[in-house]
N, CA, C and O atoms as a CHARMM CRD file, in Angstrom:
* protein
*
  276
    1    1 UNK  N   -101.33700  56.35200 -62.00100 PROA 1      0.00000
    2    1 UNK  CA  -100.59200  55.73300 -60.94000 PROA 1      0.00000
    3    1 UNK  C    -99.11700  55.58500 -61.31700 PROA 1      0.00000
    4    1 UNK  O    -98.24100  55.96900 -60.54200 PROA 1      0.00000
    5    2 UNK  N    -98.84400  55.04800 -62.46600 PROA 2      0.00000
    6    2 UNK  CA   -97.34500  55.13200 -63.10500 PROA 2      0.00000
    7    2 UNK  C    -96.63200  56.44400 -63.26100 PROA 2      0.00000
    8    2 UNK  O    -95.44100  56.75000 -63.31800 PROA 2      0.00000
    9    3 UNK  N    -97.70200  57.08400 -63.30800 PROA 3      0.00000
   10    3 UNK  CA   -96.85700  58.92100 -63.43300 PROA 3      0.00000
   11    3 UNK  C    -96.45800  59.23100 -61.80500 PROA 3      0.00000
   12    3 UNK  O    -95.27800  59.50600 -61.58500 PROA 3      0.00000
   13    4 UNK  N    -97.31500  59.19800 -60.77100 PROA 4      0.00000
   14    4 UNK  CA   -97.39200  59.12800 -59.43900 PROA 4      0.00000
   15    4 UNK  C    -96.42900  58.10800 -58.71400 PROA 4      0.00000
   16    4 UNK  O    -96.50200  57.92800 -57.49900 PROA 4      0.00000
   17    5 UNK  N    -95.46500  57.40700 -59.56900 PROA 5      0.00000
   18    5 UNK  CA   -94.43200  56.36000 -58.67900 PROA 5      0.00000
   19    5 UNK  C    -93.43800  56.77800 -59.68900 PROA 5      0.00000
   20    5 UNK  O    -92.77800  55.75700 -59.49700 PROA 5      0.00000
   21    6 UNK  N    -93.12500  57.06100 -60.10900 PROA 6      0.00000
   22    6 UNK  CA   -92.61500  57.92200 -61.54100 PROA 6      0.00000
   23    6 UNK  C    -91.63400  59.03100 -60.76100 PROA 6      0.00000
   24    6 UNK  O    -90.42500  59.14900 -60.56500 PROA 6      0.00000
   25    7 UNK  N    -92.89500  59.80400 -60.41600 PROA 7      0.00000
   26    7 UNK  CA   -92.40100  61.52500 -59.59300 PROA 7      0.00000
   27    7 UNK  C    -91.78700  61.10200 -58.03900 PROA 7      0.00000
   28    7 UNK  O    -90.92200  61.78500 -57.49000 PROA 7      0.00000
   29    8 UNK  N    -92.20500  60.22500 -57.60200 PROA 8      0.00000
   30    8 UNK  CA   -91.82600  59.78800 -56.45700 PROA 8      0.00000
   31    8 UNK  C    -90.38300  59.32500 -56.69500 PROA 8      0.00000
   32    8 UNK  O    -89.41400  59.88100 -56.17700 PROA 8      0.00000
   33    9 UNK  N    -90.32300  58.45800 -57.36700 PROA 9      0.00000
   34    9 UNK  CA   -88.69800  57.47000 -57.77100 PROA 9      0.00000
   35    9 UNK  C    -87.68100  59.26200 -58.07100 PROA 9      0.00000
   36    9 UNK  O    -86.83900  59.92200 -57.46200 PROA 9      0.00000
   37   10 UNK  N    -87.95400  59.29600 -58.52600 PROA 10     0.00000
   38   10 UNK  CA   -87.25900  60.74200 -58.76800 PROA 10     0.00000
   39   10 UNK  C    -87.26300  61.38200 -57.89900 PROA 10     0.00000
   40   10 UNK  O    -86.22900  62.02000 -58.09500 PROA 10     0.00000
   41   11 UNK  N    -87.57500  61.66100 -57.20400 PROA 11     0.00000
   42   11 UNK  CA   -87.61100  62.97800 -56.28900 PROA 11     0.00000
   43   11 UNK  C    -86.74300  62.31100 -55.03700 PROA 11     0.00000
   44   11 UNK  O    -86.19000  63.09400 -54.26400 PROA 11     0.00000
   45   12 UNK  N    -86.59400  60.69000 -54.79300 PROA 12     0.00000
   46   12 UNK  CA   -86.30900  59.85200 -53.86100 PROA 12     0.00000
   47   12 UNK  C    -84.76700  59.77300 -54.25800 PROA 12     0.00000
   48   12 UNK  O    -83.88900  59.65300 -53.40300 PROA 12     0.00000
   49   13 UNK  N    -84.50800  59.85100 -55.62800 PROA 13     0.00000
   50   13 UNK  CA   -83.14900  59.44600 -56.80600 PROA 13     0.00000
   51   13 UNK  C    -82.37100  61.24600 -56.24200 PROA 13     0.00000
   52   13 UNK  O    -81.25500  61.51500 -55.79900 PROA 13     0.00000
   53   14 UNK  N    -83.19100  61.84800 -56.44200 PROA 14     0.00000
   54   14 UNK  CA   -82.45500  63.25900 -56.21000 PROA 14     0.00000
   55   14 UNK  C    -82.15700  63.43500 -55.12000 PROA 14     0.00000
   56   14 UNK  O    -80.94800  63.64400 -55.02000 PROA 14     0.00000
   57   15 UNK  N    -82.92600  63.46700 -53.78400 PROA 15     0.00000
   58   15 UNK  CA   -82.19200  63.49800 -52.87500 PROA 15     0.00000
   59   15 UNK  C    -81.33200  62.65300 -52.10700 PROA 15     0.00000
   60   15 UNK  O    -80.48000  63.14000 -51.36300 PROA 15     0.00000
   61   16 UNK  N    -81.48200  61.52300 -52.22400 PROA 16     0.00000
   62   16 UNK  CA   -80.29100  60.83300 -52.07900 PROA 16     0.00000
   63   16 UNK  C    -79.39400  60.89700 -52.73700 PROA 16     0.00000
   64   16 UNK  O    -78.51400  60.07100 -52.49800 PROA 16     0.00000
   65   17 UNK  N    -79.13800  61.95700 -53.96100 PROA 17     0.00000
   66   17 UNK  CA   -78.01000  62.16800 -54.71100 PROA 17     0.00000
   67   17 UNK  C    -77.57000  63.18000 -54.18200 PROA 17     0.00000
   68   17 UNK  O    -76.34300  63.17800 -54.07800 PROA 17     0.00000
   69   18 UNK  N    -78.14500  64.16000 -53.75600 PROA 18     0.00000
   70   18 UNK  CA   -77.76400  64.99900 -52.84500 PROA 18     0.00000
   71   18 UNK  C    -77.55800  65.08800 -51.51700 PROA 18     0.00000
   72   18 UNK  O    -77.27800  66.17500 -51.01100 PROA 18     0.00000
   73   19 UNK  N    -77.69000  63.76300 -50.65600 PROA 19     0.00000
   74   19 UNK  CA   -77.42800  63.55800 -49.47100 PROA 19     0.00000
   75   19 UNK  C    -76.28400  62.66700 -49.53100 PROA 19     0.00000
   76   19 UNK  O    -75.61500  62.36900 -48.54200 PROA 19     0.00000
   77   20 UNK  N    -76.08700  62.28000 -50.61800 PROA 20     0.00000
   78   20 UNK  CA   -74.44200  61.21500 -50.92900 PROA 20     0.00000
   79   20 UNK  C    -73.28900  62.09400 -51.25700 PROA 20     0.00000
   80   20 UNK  O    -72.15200  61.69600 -51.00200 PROA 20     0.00000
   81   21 UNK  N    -73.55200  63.64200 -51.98300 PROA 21     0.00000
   82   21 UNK  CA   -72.20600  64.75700 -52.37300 PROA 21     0.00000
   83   21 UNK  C    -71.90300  65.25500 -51.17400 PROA 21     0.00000
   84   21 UNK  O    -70.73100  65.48400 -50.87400 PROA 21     0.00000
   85   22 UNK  N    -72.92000  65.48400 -50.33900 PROA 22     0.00000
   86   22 UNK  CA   -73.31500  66.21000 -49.16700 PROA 22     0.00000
   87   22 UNK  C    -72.30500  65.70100 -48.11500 PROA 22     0.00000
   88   22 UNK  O    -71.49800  66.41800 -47.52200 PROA 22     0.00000
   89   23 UNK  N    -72.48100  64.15600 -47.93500 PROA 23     0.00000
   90   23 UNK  CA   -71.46100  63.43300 -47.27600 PROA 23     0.00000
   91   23 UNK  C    -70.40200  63.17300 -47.59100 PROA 23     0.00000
   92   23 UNK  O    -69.72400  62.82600 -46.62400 PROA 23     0.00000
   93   24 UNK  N    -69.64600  63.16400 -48.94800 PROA 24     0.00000
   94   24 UNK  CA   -68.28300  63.26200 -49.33700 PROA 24     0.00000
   95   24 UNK  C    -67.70500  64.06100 -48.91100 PROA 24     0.00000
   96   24 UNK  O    -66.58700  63.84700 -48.44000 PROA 24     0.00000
   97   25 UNK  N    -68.24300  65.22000 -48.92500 PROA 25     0.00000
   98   25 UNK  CA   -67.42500  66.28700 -48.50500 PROA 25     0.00000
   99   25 UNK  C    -67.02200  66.63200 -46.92900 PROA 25     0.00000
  100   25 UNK  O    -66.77800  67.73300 -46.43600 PROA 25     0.00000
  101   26 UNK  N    -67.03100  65.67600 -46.47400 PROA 26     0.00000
  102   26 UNK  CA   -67.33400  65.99400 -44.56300 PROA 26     0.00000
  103   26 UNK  C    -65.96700  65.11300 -44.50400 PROA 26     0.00000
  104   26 UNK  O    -65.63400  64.33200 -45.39500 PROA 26     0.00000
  105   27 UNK  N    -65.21800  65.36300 -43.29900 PROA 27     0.00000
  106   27 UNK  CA   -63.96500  65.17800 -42.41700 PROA 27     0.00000
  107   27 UNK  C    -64.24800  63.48500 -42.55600 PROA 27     0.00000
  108   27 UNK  O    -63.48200  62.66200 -43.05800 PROA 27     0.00000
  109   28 UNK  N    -66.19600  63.12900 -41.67900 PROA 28     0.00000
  110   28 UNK  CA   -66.31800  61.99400 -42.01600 PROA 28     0.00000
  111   28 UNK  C    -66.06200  60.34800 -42.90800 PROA 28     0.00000
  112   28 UNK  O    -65.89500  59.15800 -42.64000 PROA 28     0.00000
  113   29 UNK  N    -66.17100  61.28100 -44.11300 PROA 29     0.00000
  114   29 UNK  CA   -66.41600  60.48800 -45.06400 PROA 29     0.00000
  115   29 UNK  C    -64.84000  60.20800 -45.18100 PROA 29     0.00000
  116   29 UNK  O    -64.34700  59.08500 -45.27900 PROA 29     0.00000
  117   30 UNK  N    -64.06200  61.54100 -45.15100 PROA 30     0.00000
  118   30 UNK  CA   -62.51800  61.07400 -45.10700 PROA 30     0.00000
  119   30 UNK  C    -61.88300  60.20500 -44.89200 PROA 30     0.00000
  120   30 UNK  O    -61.18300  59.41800 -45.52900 PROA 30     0.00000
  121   31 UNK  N    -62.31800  60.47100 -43.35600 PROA 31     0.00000
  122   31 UNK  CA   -61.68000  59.74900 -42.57900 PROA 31     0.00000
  123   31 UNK  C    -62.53300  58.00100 -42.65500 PROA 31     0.00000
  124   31 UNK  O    -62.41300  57.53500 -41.52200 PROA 31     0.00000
  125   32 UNK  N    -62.89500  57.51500 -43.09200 PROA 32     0.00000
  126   32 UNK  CA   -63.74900  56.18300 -43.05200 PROA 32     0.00000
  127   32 UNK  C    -63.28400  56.11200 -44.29500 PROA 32     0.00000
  128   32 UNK  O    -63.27300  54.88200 -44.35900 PROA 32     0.00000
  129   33 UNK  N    -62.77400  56.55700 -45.64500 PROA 33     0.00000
  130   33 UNK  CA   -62.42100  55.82200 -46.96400 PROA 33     0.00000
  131   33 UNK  C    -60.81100  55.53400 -46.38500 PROA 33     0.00000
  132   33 UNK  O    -60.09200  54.61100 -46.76900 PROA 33     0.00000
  133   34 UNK  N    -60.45500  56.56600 -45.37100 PROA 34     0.00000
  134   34 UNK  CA   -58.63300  56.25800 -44.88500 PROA 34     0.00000
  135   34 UNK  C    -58.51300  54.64000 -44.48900 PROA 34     0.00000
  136   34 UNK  O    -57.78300  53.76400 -44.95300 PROA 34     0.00000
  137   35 UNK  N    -59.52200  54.60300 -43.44600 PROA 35     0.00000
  138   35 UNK  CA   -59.43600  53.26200 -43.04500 PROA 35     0.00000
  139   35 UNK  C    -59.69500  52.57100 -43.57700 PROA 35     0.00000
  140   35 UNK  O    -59.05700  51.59200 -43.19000 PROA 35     0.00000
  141   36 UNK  N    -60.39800  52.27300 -44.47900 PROA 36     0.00000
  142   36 UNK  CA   -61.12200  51.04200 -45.55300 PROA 36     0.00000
  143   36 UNK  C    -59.83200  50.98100 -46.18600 PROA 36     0.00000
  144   36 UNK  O    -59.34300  49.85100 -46.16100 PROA 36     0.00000
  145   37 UNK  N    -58.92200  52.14300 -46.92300 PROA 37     0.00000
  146   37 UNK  CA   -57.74800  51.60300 -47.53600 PROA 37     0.00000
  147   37 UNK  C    -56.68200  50.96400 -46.93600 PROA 37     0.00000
  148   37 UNK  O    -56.00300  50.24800 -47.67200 PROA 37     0.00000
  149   38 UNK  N    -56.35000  51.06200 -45.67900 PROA 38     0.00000
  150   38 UNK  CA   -55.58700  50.62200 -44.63500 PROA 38     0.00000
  151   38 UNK  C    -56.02900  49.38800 -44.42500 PROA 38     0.00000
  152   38 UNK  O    -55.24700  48.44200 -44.33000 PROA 38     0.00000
  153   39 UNK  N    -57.03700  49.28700 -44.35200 PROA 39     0.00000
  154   39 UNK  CA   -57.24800  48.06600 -43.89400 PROA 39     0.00000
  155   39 UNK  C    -57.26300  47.17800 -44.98200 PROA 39     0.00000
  156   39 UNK  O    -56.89200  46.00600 -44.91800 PROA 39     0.00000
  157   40 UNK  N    -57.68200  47.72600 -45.95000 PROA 40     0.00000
  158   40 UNK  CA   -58.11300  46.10800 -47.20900 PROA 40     0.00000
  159   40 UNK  C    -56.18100  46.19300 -47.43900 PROA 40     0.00000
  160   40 UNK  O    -55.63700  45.11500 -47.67800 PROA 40     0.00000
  161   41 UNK  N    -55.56200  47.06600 -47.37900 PROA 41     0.00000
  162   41 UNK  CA   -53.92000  47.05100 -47.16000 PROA 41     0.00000
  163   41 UNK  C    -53.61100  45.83200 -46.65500 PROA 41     0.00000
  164   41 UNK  O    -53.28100  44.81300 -47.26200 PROA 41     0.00000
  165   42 UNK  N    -53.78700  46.08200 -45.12800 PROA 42     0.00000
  166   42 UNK  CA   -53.54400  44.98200 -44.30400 PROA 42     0.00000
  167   42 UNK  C    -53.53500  43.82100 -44.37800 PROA 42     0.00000
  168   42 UNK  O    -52.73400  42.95000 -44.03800 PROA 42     0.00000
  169   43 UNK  N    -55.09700  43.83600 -45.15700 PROA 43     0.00000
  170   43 UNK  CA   -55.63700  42.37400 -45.14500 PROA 43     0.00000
  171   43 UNK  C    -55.25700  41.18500 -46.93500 PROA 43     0.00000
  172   43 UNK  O    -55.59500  40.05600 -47.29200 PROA 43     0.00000
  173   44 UNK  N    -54.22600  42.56400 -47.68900 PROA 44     0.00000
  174   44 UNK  CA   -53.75300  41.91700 -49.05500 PROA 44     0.00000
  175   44 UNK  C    -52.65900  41.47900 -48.22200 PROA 44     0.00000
  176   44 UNK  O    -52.34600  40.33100 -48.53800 PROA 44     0.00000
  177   45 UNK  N    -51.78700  42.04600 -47.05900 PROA 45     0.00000
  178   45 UNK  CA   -50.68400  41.37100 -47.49800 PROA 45     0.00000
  179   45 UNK  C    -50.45500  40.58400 -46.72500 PROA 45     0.00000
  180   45 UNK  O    -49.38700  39.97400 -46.76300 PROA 45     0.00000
  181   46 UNK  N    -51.87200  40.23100 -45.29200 PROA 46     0.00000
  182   46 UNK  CA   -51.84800  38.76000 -44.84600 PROA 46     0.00000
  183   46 UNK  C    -52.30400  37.98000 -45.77100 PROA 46     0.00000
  184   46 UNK  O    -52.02700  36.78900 -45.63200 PROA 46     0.00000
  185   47 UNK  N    -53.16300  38.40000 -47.03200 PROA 47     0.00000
  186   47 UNK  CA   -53.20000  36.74500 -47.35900 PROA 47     0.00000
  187   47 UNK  C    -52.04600  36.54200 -48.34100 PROA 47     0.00000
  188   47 UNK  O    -51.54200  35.45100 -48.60800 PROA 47     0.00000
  189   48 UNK  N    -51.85200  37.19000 -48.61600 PROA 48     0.00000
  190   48 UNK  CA   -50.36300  36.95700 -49.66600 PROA 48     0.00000
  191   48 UNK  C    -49.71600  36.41400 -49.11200 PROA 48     0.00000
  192   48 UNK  O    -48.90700  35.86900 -49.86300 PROA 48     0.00000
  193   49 UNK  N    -49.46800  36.08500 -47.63100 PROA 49     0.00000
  194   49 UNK  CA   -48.23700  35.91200 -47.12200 PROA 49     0.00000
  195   49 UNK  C    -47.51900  36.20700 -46.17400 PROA 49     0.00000
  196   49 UNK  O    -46.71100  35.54100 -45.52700 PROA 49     0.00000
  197   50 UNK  N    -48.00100  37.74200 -46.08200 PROA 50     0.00000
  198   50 UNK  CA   -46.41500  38.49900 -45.63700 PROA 50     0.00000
  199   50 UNK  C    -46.46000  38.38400 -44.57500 PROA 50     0.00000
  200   50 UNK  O    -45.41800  38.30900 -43.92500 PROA 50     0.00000
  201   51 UNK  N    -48.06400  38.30700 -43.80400 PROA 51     0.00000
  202   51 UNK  CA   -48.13800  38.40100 -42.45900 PROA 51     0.00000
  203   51 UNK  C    -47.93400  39.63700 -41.47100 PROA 51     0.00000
  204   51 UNK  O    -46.94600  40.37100 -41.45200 PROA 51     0.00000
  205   52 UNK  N    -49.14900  39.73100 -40.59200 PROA 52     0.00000
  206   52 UNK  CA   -48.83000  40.81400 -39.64300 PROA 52     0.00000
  207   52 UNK  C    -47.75100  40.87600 -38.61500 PROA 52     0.00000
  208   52 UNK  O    -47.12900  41.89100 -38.30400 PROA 52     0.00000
  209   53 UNK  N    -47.58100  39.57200 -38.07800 PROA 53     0.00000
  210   53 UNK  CA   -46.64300  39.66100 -37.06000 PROA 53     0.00000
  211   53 UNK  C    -44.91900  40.57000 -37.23500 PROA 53     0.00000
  212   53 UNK  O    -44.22900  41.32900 -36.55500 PROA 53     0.00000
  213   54 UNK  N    -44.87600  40.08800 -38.20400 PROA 54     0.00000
  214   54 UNK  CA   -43.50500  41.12900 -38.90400 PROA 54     0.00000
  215   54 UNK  C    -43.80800  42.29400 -38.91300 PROA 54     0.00000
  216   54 UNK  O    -42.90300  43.12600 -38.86400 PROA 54     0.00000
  217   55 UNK  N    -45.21000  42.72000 -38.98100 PROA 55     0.00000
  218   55 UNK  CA   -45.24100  44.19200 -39.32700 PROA 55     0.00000
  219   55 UNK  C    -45.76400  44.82700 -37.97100 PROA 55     0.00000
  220   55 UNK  O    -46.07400  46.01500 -38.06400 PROA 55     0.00000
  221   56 UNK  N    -45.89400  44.31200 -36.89200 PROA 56     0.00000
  222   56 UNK  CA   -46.70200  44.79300 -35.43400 PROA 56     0.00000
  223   56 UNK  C    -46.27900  46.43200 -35.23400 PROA 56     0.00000
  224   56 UNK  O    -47.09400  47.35500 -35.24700 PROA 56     0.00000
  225   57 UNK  N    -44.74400  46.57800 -35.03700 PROA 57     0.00000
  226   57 UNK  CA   -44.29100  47.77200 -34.75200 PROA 57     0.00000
  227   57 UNK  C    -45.12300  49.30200 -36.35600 PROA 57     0.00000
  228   57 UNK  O    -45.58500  50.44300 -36.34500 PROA 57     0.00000
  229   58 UNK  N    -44.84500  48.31600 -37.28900 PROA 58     0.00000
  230   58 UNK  CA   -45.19600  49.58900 -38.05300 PROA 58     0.00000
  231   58 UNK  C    -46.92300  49.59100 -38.29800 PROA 58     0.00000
  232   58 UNK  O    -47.49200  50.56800 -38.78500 PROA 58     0.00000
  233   59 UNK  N    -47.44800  48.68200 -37.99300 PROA 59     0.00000
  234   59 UNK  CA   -49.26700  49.10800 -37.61900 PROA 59     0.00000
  235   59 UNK  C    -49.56000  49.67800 -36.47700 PROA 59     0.00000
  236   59 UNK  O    -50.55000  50.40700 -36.41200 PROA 59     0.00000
  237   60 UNK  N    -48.89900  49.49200 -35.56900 PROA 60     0.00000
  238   60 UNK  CA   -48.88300  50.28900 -34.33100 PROA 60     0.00000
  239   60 UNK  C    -48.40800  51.81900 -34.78600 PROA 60     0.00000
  240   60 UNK  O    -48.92900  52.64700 -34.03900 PROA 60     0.00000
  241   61 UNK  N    -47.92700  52.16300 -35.36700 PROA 61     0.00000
  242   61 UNK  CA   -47.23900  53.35500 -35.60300 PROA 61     0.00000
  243   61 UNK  C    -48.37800  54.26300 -36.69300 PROA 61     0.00000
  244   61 UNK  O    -48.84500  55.38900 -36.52800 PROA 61     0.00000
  245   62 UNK  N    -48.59300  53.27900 -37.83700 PROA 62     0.00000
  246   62 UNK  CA   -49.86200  53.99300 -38.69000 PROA 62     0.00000
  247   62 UNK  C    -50.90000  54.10700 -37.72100 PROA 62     0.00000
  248   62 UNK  O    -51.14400  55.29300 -37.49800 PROA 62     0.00000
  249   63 UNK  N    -51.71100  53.19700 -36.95800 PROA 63     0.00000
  250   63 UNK  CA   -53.00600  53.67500 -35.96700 PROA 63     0.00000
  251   63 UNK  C    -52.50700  54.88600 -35.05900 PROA 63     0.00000
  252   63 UNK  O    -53.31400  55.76300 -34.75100 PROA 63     0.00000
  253   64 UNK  N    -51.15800  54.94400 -34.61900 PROA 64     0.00000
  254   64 UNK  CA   -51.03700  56.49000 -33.81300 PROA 64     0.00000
  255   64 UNK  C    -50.86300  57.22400 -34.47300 PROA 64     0.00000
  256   64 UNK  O    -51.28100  58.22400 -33.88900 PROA 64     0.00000
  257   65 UNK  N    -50.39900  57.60300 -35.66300 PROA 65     0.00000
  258   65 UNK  CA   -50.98200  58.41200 -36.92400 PROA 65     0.00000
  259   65 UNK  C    -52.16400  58.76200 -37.18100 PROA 65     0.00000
  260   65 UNK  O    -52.53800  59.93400 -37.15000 PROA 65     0.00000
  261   66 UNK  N    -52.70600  58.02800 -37.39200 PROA 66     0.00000
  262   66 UNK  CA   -53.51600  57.86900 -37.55100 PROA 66     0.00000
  263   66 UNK  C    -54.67700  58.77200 -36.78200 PROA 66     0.00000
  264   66 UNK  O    -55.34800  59.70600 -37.22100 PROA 66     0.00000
  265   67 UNK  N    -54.66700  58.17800 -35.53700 PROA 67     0.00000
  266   67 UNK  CA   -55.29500  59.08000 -34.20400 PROA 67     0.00000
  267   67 UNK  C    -54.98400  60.27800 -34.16500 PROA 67     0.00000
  268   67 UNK  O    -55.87600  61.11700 -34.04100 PROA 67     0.00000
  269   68 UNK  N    -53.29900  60.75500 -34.28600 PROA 68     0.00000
  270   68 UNK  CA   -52.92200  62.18900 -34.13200 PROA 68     0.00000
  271   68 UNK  C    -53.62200  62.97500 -35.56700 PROA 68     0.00000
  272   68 UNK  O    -53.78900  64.16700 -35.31100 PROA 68     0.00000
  273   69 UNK  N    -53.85000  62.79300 -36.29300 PROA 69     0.00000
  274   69 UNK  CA   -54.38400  63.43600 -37.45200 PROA 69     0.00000
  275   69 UNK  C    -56.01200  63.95000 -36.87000 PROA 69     0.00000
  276   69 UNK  O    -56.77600  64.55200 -37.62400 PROA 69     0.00000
């Protein structure tokens, strides 16, 4: 039974290792690590301080960038 959950864990480990390279490589995955950096961006330099309201015009400008890409 331990050999039989054994071959299973593995075979479960491999293809999800191969369904995780599989997805790096797609436009997808790109584009969703772009925004995660943009955003945790965003969200360092409201709490620091700096605040969005000062920055309205130039987040407006990265999201239409953004889109045109």
């Amino acid at each position: 039974m331990k050999h039989r959950d054994g071959i299973f864990a593995t075979i479960a480990l491999t293809l999800s290792s191969f369904a995780l390279a599989g997805m790096m490589y797609t436009d997808v995955y790109l584009a969703a690590a772009g925004t995660e950096v943009r955003g945790v961006n965003a969200l360092t330099h409201e709490v620091m301080g700096g605040g969005l309201a000062g920055r309205a015009d130039g987040l407006a400008s990265a999201k239409t960038a953004a889109v045109q890409q």
